[in-house]
Short mmCIF file of the C-alpha atoms (twelve columns), coordinates in Angstrom:
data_MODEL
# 
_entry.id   MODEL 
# 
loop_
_atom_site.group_PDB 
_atom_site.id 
_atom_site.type_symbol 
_atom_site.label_atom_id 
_atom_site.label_alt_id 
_atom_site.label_comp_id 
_atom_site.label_asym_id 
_atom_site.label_seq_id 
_atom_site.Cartn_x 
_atom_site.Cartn_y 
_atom_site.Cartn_z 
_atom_site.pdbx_PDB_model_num 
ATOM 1  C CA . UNK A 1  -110.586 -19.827 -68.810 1 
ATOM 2  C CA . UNK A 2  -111.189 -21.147 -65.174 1 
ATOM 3  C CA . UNK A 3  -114.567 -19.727 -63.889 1 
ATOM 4  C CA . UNK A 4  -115.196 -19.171 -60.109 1 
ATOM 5  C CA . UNK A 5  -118.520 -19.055 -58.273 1 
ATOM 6  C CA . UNK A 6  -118.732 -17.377 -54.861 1 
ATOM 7  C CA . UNK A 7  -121.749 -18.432 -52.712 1 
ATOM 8  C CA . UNK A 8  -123.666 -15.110 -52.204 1 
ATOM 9  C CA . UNK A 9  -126.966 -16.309 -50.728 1 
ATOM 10 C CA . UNK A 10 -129.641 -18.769 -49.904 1 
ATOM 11 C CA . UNK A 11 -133.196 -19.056 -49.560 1 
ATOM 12 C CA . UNK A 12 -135.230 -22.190 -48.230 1 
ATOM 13 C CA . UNK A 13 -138.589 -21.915 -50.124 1 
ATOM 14 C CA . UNK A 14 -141.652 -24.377 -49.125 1 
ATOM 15 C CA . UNK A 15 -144.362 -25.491 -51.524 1 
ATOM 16 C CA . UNK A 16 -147.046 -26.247 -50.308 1 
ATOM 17 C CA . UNK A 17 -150.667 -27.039 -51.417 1 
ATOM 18 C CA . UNK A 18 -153.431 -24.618 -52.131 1 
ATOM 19 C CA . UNK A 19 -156.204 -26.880 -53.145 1 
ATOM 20 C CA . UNK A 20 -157.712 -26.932 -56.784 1 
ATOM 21 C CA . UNK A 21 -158.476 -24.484 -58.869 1 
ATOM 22 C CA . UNK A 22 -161.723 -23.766 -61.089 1 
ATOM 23 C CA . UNK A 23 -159.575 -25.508 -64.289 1 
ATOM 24 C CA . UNK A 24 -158.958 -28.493 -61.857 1 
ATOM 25 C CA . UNK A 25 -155.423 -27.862 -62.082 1 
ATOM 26 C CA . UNK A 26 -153.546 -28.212 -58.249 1 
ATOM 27 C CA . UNK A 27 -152.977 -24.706 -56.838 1 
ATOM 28 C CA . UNK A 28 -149.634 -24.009 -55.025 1 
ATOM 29 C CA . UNK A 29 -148.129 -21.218 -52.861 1 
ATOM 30 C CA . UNK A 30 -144.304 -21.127 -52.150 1 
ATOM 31 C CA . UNK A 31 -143.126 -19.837 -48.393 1 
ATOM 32 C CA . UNK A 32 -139.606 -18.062 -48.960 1 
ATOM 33 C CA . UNK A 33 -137.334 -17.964 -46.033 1 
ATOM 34 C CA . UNK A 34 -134.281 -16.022 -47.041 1 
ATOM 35 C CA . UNK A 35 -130.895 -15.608 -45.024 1 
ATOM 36 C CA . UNK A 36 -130.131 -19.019 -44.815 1 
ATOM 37 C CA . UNK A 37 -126.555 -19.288 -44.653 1 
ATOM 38 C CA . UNK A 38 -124.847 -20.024 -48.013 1 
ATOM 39 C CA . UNK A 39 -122.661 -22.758 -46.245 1 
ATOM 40 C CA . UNK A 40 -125.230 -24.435 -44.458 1 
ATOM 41 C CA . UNK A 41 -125.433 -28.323 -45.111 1 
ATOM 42 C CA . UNK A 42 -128.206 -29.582 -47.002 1 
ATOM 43 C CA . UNK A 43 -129.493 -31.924 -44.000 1 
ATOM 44 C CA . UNK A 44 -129.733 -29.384 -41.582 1 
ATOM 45 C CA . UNK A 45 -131.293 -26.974 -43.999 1 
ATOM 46 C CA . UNK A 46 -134.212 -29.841 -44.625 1 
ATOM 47 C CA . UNK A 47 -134.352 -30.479 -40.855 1 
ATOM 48 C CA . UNK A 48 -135.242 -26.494 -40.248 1 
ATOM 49 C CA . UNK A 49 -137.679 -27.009 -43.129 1 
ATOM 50 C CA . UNK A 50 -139.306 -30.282 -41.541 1 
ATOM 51 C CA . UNK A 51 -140.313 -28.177 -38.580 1 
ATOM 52 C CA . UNK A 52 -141.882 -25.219 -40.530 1 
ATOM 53 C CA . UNK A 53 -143.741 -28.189 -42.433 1 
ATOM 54 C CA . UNK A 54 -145.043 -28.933 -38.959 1 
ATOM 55 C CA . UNK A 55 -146.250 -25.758 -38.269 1 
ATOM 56 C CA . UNK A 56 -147.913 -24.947 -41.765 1 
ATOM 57 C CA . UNK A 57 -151.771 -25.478 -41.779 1 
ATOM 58 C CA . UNK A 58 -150.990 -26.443 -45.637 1 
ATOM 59 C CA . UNK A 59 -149.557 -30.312 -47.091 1 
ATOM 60 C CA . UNK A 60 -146.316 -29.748 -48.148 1 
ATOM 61 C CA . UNK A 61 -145.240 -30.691 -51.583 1 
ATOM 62 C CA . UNK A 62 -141.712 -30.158 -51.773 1 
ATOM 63 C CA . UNK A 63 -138.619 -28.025 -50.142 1 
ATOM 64 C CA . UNK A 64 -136.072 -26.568 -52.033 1 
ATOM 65 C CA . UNK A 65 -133.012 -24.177 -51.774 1 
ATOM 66 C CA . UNK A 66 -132.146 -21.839 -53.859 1 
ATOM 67 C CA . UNK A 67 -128.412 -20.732 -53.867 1 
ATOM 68 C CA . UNK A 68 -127.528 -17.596 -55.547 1 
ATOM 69 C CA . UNK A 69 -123.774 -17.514 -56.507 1 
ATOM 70 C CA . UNK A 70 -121.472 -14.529 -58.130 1 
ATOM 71 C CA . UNK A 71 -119.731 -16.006 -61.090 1 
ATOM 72 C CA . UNK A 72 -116.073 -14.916 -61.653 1 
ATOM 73 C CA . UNK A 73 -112.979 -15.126 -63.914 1 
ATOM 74 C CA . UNK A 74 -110.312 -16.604 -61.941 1 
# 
């Protein structure tokens, strides 16, 4: 059984830091950017990301994309 997967959507999400918390444990708040284009390269999609970073008041702790995809029998 050959499965397919179809590219659906994309979402560049931001994690950035949000100090520390009573426990002492590192807080963190994600900032979701959705519509990015499912075929998109993955350098360009950091680039865009690099320049939000800039404009964030926050340190940045990571970027990530998150790719939804439709899973089909072929």
């Amino acid at each position: 059984m050959a499965v397919t997967a179809t590219p659906i959507n994309s979402e560049l999400v931001l994690l950035l830091d949000n100090g520390i918390g009573a426990s002492g444990r590192q807080l963190t708040r994600n900032r979701s950017y959705a519509d990015v284009k499912p075929e998109a390269a993955n350098d360009n999609v950091y680039q865009v990301a690099q320049v939000l970073i800039g404009l964030q008041s926050r340190t940045a702790l990571a970027v990530r994309r998150q790719d939804t995809v439709e899973l089909t029998n072929a």
